[in-house]
Backbone as JSON Lines, residues from 0, in Angstrom:
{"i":0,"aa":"X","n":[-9.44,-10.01,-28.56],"ca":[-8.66,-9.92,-27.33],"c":[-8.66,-8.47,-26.86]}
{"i":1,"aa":"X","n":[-9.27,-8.37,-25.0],"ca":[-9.19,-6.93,-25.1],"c":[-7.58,-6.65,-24.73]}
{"i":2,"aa":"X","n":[-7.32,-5.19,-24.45],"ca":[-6.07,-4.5,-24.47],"c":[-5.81,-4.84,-22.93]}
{"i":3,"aa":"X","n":[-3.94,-4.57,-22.08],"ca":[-4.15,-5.11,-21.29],"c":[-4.39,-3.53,-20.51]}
{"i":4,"aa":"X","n":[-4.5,-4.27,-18.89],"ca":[-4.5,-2.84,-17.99],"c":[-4.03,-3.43,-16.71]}
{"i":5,"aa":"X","n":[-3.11,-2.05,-15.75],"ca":[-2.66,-2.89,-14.63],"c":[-3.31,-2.62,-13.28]}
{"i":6,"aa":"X","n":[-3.0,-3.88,-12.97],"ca":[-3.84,-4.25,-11.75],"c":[-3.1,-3.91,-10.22]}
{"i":7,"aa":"X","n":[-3.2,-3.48,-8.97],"ca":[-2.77,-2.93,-8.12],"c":[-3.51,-3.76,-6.58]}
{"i":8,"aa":"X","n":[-3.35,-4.79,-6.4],"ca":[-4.15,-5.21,-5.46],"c":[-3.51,-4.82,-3.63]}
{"i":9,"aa":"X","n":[-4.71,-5.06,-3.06],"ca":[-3.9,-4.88,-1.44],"c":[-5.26,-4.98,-0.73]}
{"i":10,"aa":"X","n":[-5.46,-4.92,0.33],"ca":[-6.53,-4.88,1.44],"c":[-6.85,-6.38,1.66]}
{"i":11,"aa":"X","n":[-8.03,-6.45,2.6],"ca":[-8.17,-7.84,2.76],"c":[-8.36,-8.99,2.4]}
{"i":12,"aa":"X","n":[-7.37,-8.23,3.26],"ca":[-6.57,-8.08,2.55],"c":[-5.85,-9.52,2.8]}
{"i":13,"aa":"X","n":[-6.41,-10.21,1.84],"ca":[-6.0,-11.77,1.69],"c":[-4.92,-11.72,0.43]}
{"i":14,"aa":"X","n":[-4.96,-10.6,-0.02],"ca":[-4.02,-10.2,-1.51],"c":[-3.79,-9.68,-2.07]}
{"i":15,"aa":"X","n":[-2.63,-9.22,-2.31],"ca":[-2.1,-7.77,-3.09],"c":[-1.19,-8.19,-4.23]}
{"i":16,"aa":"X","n":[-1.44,-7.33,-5.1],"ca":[-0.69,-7.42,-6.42],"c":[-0.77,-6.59,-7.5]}
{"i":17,"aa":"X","n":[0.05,-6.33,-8.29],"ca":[0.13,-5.85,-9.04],"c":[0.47,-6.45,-10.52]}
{"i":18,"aa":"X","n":[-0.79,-6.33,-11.42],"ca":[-0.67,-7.12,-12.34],"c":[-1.08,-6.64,-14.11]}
{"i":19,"aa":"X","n":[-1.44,-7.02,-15.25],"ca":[-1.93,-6.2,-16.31],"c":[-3.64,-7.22,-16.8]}
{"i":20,"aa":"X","n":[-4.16,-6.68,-17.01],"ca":[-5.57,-7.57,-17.53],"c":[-4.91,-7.78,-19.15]}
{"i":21,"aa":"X","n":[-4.85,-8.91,-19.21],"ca":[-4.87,-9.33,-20.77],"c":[-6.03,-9.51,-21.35]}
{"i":22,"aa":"X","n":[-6.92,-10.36,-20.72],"ca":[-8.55,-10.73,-21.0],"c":[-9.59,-10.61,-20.26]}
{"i":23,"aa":"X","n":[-10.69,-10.97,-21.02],"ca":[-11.89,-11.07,-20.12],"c":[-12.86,-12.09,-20.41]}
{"i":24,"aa":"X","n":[-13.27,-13.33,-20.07],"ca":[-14.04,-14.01,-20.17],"c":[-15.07,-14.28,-19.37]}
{"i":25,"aa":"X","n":[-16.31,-14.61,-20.53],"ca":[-17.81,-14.99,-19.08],"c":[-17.5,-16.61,-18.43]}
{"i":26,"aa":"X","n":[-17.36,-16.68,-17.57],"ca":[-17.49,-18.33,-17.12],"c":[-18.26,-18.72,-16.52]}
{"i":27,"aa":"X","n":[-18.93,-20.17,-16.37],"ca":[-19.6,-20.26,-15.01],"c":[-19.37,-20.16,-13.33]}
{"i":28,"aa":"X","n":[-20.02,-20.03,-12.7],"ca":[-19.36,-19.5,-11.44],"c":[-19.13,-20.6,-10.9]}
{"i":29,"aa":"X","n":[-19.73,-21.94,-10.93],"ca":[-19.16,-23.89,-10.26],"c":[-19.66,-24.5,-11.56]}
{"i":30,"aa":"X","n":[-18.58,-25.73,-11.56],"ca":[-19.58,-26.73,-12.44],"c":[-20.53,-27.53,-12.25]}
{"i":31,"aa":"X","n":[-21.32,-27.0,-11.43],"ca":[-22.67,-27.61,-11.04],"c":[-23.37,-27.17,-12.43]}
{"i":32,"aa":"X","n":[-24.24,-27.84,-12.69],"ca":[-24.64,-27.49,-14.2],"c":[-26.29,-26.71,-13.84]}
{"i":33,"aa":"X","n":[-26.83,-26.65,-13.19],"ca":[-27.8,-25.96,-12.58],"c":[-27.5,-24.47,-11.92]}
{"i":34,"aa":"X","n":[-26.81,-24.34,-11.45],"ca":[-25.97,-23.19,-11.35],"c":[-25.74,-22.14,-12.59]}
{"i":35,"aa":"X","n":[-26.78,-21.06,-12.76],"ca":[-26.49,-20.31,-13.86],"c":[-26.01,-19.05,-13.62]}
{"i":36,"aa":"X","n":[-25.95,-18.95,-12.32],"ca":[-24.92,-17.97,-11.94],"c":[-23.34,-17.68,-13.12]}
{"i":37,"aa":"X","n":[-23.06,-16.42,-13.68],"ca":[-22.21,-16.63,-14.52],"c":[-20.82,-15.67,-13.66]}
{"i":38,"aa":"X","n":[-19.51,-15.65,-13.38],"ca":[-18.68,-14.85,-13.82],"c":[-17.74,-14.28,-14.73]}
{"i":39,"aa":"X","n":[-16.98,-13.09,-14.49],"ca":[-15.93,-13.05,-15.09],"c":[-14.71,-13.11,-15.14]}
{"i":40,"aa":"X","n":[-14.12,-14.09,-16.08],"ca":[-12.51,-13.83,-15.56],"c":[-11.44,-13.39,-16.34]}
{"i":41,"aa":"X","n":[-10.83,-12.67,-15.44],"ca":[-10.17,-11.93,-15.7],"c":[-8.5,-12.58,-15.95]}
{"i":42,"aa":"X","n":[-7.93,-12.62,-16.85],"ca":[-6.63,-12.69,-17.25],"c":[-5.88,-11.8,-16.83]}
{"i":43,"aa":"X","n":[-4.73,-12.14,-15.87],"ca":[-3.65,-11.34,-15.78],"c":[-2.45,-11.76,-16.03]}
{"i":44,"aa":"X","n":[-1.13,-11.23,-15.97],"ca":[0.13,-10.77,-15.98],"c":[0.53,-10.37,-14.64]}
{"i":45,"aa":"X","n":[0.71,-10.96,-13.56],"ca":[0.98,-10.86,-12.42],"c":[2.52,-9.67,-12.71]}
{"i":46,"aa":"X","n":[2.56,-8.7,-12.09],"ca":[4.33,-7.79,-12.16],"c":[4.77,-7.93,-10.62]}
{"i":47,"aa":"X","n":[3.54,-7.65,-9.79],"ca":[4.58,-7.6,-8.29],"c":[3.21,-7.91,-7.3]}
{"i":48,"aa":"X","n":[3.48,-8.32,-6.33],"ca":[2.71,-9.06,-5.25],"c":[3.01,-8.35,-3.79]}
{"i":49,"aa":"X","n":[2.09,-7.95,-3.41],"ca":[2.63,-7.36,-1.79],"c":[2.1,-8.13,-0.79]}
{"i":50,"aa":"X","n":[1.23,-9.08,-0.75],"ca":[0.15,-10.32,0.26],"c":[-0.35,-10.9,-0.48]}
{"i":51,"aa":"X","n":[-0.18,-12.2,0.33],"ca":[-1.12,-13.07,-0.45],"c":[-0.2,-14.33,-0.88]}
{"i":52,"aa":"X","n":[1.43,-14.24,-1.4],"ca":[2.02,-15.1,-1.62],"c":[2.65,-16.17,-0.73]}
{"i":53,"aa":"X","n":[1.85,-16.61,0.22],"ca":[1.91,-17.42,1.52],"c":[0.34,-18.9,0.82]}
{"i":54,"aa":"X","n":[-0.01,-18.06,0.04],"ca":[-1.15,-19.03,-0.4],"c":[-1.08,-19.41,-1.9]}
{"i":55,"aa":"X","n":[-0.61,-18.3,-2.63],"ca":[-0.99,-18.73,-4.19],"c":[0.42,-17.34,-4.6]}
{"i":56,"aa":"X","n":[1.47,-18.49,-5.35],"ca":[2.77,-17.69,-5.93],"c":[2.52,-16.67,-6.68]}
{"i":57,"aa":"X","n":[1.84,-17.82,-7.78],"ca":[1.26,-16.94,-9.23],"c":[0.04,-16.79,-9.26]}
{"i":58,"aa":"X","n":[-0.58,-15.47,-9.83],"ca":[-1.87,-15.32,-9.86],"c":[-2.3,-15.28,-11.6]}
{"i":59,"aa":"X","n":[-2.81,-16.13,-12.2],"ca":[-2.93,-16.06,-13.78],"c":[-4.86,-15.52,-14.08]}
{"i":60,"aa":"X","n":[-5.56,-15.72,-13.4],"ca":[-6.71,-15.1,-13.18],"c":[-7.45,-14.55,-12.07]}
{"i":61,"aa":"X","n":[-8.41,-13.65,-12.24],"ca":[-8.67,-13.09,-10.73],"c":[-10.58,-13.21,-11.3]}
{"i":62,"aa":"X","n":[-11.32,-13.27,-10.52],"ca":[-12.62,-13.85,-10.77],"c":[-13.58,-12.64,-9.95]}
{"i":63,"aa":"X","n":[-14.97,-12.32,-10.47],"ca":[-15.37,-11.3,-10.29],"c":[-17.13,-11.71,-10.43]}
{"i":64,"aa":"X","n":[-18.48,-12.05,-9.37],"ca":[-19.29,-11.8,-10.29],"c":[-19.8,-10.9,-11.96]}
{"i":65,"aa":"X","n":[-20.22,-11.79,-12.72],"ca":[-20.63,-10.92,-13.69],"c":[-22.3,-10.17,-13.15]}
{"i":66,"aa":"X","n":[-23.06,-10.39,-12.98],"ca":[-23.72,-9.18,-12.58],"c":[-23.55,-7.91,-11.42]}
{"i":67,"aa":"X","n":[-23.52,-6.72,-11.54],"ca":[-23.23,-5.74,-10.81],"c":[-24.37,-5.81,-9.21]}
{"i":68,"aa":"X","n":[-25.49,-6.77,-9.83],"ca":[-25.92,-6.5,-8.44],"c":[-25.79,-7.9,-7.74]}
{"i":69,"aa":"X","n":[-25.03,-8.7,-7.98],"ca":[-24.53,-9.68,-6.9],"c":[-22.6,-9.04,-6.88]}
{"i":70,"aa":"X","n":[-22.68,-7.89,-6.81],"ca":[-21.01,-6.77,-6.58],"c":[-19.95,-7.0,-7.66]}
{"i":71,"aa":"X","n":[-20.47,-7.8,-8.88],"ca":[-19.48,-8.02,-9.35],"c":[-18.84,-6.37,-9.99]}
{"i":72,"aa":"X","n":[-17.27,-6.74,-10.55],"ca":[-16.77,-5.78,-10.78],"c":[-16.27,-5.38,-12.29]}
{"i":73,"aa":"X","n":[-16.41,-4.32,-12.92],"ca":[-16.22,-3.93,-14.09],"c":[-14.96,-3.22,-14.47]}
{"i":74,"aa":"X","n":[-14.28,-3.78,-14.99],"ca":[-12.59,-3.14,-15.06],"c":[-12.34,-2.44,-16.83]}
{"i":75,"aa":"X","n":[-11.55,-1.19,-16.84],"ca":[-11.78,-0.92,-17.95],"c":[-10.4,-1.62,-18.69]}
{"i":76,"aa":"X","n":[-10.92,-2.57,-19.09],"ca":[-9.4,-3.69,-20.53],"c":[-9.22,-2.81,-21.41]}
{"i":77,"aa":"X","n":[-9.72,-1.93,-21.75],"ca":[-9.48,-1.1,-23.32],"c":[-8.28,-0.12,-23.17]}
{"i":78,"aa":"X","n":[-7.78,0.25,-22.2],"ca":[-6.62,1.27,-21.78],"c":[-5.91,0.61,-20.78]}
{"i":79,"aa":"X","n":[-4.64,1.6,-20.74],"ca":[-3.5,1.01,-19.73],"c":[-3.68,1.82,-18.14]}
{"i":80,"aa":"X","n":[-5.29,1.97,-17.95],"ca":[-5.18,3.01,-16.16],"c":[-5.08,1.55,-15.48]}
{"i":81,"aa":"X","n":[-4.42,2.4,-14.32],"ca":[-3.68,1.05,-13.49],"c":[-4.95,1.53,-12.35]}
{"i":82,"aa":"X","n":[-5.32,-0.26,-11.57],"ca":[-5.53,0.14,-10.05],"c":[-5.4,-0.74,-9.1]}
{"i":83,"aa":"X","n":[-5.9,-0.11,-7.91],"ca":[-5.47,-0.85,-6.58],"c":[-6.92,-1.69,-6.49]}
{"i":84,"aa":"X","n":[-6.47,-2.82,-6.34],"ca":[-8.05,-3.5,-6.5],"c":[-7.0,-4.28,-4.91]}
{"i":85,"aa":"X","n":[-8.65,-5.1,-4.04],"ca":[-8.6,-5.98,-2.66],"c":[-9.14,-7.32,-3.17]}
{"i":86,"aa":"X","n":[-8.61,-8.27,-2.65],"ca":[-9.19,-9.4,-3.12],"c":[-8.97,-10.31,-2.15]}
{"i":87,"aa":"X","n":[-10.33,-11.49,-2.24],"ca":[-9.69,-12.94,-1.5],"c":[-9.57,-13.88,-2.01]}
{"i":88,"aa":"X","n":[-8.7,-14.6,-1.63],"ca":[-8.14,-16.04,-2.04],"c":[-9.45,-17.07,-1.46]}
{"i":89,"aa":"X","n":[-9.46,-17.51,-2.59],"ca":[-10.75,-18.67,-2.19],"c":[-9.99,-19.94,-1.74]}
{"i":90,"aa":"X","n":[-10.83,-20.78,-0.85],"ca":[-10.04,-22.12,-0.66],"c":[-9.52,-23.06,-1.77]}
{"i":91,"aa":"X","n":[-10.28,-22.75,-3.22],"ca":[-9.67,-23.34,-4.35],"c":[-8.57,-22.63,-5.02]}
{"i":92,"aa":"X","n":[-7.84,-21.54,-4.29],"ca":[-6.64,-20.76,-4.87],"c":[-7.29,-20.07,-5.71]}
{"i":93,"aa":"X","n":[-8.54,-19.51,-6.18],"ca":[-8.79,-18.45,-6.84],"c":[-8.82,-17.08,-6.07]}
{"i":94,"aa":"X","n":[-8.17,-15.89,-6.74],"ca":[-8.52,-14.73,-6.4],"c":[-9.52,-14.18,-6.71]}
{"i":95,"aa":"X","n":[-10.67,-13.56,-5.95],"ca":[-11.72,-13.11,-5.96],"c":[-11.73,-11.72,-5.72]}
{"i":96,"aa":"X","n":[-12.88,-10.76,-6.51],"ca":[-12.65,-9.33,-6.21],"c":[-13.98,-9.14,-6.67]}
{"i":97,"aa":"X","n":[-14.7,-8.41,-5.59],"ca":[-16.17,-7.35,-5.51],"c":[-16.39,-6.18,-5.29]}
{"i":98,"aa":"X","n":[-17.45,-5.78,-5.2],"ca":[-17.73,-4.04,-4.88],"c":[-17.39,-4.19,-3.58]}
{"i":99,"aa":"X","n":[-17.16,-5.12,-2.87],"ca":[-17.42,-4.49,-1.39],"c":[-15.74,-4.57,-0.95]}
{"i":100,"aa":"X","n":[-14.83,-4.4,-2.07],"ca":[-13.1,-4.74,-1.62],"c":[-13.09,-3.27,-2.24]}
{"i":101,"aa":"X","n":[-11.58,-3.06,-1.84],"ca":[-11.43,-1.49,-2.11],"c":[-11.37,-1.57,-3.64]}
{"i":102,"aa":"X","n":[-11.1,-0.78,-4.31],"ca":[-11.08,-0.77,-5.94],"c":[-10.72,0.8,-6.23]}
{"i":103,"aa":"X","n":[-9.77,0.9,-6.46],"ca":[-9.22,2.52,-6.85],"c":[-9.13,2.85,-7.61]}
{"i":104,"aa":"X","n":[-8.74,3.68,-9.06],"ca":[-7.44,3.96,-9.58],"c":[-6.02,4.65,-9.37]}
{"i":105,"aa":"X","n":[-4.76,3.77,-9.6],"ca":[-3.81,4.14,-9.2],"c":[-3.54,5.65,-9.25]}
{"i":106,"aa":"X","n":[-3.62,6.15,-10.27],"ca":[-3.83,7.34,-10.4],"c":[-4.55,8.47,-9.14]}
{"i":107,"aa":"X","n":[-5.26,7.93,-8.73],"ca":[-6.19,8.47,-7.56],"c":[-6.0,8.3,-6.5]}
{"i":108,"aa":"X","n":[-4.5,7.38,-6.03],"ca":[-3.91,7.4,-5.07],"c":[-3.3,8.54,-4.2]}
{"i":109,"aa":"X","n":[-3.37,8.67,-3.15],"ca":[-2.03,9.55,-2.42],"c":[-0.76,8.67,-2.4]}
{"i":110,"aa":"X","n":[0.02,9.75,-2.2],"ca":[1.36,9.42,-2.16],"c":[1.54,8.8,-0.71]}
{"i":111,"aa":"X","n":[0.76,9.16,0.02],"ca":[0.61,8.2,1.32],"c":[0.06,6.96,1.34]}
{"i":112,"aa":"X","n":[-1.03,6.89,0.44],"ca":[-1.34,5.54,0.08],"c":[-0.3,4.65,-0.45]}
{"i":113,"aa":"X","n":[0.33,4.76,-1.46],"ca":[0.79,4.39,-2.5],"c":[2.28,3.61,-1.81]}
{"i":114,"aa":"X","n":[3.02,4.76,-0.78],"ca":[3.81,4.56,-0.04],"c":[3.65,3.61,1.06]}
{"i":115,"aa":"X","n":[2.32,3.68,1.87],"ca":[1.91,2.33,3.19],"c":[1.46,1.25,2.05]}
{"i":116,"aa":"X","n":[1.38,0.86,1.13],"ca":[1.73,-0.28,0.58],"c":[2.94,-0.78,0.9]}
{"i":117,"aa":"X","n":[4.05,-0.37,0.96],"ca":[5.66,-1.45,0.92],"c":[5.8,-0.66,2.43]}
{"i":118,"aa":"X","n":[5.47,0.0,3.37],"ca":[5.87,0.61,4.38],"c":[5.22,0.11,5.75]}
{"i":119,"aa":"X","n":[4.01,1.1,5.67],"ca":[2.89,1.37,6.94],"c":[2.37,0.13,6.83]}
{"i":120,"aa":"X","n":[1.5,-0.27,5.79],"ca":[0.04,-0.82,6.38],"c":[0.31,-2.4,7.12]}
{"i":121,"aa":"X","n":[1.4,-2.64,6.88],"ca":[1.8,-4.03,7.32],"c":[2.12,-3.71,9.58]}
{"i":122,"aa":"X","n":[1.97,-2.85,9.23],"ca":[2.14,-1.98,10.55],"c":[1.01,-2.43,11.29]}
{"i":123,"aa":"X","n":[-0.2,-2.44,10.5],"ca":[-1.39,-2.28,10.88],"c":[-2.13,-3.78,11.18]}
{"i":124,"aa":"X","n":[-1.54,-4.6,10.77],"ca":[-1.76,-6.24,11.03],"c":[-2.64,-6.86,11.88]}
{"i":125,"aa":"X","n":[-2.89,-6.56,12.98],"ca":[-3.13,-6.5,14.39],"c":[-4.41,-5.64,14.34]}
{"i":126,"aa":"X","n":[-4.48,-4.77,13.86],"ca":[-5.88,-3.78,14.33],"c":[-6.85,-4.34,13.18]}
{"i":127,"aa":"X","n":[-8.03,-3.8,13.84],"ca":[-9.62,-3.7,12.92],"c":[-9.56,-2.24,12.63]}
{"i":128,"aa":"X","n":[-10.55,-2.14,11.53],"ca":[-11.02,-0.54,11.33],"c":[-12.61,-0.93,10.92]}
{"i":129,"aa":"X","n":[-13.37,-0.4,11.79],"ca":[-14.42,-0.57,12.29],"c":[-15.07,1.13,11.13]}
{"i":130,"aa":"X","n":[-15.88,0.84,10.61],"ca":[-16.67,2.27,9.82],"c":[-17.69,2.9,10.25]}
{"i":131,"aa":"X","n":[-17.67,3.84,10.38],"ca":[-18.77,4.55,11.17],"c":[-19.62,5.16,9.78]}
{"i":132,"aa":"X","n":[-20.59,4.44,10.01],"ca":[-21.81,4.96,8.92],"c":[-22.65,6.32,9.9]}
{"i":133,"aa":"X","n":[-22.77,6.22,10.97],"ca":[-24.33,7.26,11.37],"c":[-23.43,7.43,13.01]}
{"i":134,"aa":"X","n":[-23.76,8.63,14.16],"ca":[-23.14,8.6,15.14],"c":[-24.56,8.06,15.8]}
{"i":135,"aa":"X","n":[-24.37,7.65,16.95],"ca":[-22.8,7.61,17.58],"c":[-22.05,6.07,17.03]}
{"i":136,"aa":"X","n":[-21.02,6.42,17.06],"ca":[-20.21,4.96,16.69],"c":[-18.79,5.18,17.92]}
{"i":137,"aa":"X","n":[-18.34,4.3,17.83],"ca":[-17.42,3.76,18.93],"c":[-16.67,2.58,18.74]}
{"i":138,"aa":"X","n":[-15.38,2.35,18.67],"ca":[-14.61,1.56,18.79],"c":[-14.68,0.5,19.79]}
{"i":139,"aa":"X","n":[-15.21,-0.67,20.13],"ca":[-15.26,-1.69,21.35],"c":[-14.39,-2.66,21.51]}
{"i":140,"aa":"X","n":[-13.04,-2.41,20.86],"ca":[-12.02,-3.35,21.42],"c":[-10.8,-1.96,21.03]}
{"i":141,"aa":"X","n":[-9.5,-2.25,21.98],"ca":[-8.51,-1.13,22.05],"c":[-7.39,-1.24,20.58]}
{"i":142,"aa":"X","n":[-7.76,-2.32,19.94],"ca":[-6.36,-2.85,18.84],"c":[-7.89,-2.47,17.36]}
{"i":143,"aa":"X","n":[-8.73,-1.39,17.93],"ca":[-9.76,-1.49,16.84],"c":[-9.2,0.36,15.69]}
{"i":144,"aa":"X","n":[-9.53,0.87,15.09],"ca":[-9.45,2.01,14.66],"c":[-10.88,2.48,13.49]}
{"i":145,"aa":"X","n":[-11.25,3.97,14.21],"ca":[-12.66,4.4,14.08],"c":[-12.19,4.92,12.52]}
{"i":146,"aa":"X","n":[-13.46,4.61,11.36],"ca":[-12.96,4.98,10.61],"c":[-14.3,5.69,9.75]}
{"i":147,"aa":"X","n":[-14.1,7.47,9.99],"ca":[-14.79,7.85,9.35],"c":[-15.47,8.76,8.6]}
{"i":148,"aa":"X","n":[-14.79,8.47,7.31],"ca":[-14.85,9.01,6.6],"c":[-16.53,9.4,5.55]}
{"i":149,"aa":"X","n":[-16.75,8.1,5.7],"ca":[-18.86,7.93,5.36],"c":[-19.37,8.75,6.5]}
{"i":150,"aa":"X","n":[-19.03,8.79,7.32],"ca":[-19.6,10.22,8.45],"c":[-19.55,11.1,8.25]}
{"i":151,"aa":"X","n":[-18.34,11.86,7.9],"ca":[-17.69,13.54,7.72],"c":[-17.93,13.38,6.11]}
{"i":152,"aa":"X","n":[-17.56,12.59,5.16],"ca":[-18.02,13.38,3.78],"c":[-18.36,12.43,2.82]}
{"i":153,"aa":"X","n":[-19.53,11.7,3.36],"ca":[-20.32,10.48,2.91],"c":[-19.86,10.09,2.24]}
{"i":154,"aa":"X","n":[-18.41,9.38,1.42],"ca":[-18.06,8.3,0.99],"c":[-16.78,7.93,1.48]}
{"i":155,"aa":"X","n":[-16.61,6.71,1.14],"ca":[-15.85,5.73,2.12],"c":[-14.54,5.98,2.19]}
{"i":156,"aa":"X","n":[-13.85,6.4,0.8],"ca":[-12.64,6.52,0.79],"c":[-11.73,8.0,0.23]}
{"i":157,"aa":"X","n":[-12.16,9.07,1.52],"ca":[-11.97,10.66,1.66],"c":[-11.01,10.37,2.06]}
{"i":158,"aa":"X","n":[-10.79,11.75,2.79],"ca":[-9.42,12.17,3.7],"c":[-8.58,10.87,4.73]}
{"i":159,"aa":"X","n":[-9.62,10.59,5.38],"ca":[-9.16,9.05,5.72],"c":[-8.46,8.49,5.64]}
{"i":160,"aa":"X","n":[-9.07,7.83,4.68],"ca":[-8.33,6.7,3.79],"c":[-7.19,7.08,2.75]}
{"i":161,"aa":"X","n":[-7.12,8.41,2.51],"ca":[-6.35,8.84,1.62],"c":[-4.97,9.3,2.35]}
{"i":162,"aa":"X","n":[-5.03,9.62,3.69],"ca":[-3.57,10.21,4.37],"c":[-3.51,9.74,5.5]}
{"i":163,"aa":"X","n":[-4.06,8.66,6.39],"ca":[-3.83,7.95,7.03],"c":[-3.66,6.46,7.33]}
{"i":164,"aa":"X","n":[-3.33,5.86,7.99],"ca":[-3.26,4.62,8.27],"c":[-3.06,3.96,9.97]}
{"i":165,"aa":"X","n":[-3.81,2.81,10.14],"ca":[-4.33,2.29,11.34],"c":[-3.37,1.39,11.48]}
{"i":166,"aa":"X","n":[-2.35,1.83,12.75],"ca":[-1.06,0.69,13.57],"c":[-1.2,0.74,14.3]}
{"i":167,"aa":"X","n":[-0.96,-0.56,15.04],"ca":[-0.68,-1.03,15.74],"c":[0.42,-0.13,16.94]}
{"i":168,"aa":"X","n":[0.16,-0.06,17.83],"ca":[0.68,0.65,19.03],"c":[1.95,-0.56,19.32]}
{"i":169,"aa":"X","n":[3.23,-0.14,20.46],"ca":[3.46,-0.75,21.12],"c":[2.72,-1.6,22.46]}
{"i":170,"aa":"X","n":[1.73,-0.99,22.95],"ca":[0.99,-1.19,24.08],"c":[0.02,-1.96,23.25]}
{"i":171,"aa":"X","n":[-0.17,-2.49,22.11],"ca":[-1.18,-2.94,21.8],"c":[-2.36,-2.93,20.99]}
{"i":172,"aa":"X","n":[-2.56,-1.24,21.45],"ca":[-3.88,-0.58,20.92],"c":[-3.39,0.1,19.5]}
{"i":173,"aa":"X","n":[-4.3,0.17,18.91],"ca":[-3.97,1.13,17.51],"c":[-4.95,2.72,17.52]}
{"i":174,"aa":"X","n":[-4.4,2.76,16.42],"ca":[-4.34,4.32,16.74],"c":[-4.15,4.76,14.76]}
{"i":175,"aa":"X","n":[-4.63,6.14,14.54],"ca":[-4.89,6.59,13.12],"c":[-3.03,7.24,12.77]}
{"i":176,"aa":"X","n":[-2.94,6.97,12.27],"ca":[-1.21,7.57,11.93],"c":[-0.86,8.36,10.66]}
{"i":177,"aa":"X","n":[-1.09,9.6,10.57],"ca":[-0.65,10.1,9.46],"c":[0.7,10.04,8.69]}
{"i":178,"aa":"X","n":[0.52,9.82,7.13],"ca":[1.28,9.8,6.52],"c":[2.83,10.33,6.87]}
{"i":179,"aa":"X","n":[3.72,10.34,6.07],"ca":[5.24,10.67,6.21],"c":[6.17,9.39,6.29]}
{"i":180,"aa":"X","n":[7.17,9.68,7.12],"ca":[7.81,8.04,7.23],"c":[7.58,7.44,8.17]}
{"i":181,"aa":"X","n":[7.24,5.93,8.63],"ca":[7.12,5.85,9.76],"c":[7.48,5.71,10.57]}
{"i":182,"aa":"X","n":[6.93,5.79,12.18],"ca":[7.78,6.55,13.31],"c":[8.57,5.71,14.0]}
{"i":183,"aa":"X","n":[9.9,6.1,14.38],"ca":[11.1,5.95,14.96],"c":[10.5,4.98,16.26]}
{"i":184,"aa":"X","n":[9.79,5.49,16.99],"ca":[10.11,4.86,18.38],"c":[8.11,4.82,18.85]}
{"i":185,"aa":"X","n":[7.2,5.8,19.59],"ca":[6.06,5.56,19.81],"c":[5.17,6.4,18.86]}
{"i":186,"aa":"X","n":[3.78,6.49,19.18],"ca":[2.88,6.86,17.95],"c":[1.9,8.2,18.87]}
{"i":187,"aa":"X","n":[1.89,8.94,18.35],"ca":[0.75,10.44,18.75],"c":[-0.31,9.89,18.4]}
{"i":188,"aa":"X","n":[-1.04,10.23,19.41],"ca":[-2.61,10.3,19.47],"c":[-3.05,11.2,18.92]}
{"i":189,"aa":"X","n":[-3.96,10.97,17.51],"ca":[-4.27,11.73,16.62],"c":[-5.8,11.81,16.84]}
{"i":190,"aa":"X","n":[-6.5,13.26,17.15],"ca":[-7.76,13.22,17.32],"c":[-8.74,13.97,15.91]}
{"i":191,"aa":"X","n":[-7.96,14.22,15.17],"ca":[-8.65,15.02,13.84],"c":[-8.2,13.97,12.57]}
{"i":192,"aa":"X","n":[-8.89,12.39,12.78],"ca":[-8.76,11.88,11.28],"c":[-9.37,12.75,9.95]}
């Protein structure tokens, strides 16, 4: 049995939670018996839930390709580092998690992050965040937010993602919102994400 470790979920964010890995098992990925596709699943200890409990209360496993190049994901069970993992709820109530969902360690959070979990990001409901890999890039709907951080310091989750967050306007449109508490009444137009 490996050791447990805790789990921190949120983003598309179909589910957030916070939970401990008790285990790890290979399974098959359907019981189609031709299907040799394998995953892994992961045993948890659900502690706290921030999305997601509109579909599935309890979460007792979370499911992951086992090979790295169909994204599956590698979690370290042998220690107690906690992280923020993204996941989706499959139509069979499984939680699912890949390379292409956020995956942190808690530890490696900002305190702005850590905080628009129970605060901001629910703020943000309403908007897209659209990534700008190469310029020019551009936002093409007004409730969208430019996000880019793979532009200015080629990986995804820099300054960005680390002290800001994308809400929702009164008028509609969203807009990048730096950390602190959030705001009383309208939102500044922030031009230096």
């Amino acid at each position: 049995m490996l050791k447990p470790i805790n789990i921190f979920f949120a983003y598309e964010i179909k589910h957030i939670h916070i939970s401990k890995i008790s285990s790890e098992k290979v399974v098959p990925a359907s019981d189609n018996p031709l299907d040799t596709h394998k995953m892994i699943r992961y045993e948890i200890k659900q502690i706290k839930m921030f999305k997601g409990f509109e579909k599935v209360k309890d979460v007792q496993y979370v499911y992951t390709p086992f090979d790295s190049s169909l994204c599956g994901v590698k979690l370290e069970a042998n220690n107690k580092k906690q992280y923020l993992l993204t996941g989706q709820i499959l139509n069979d109530g499984k939680v699912f998690i890949h390379l292409c969902n956020y995956i942190e360690p808690w530890d490696d959070l900002s305190l702005s992050q850590k905080k628009s979990l129970n605060q901001r990001y629910q703020m943000g409901c309403g908007c897209k965040i659209t990534t700008c890999y190469m310029v020019p890039c551009s936002i093409t709907a007004p409730n969208e937010c430019l996000w880019t951080d793979w532009l200015i310091e080629r990986k995804l989750y820099g300054h960005q993602a680390k002290h800001y967050a994308c809400i929702k306007r009164s008028d509609g449109t969203c807009s990048w919102y730096r950390g602190g508490p959030p705001p009383e009444k309208d939102f500044i137009d922030i031009s230096e994400p």
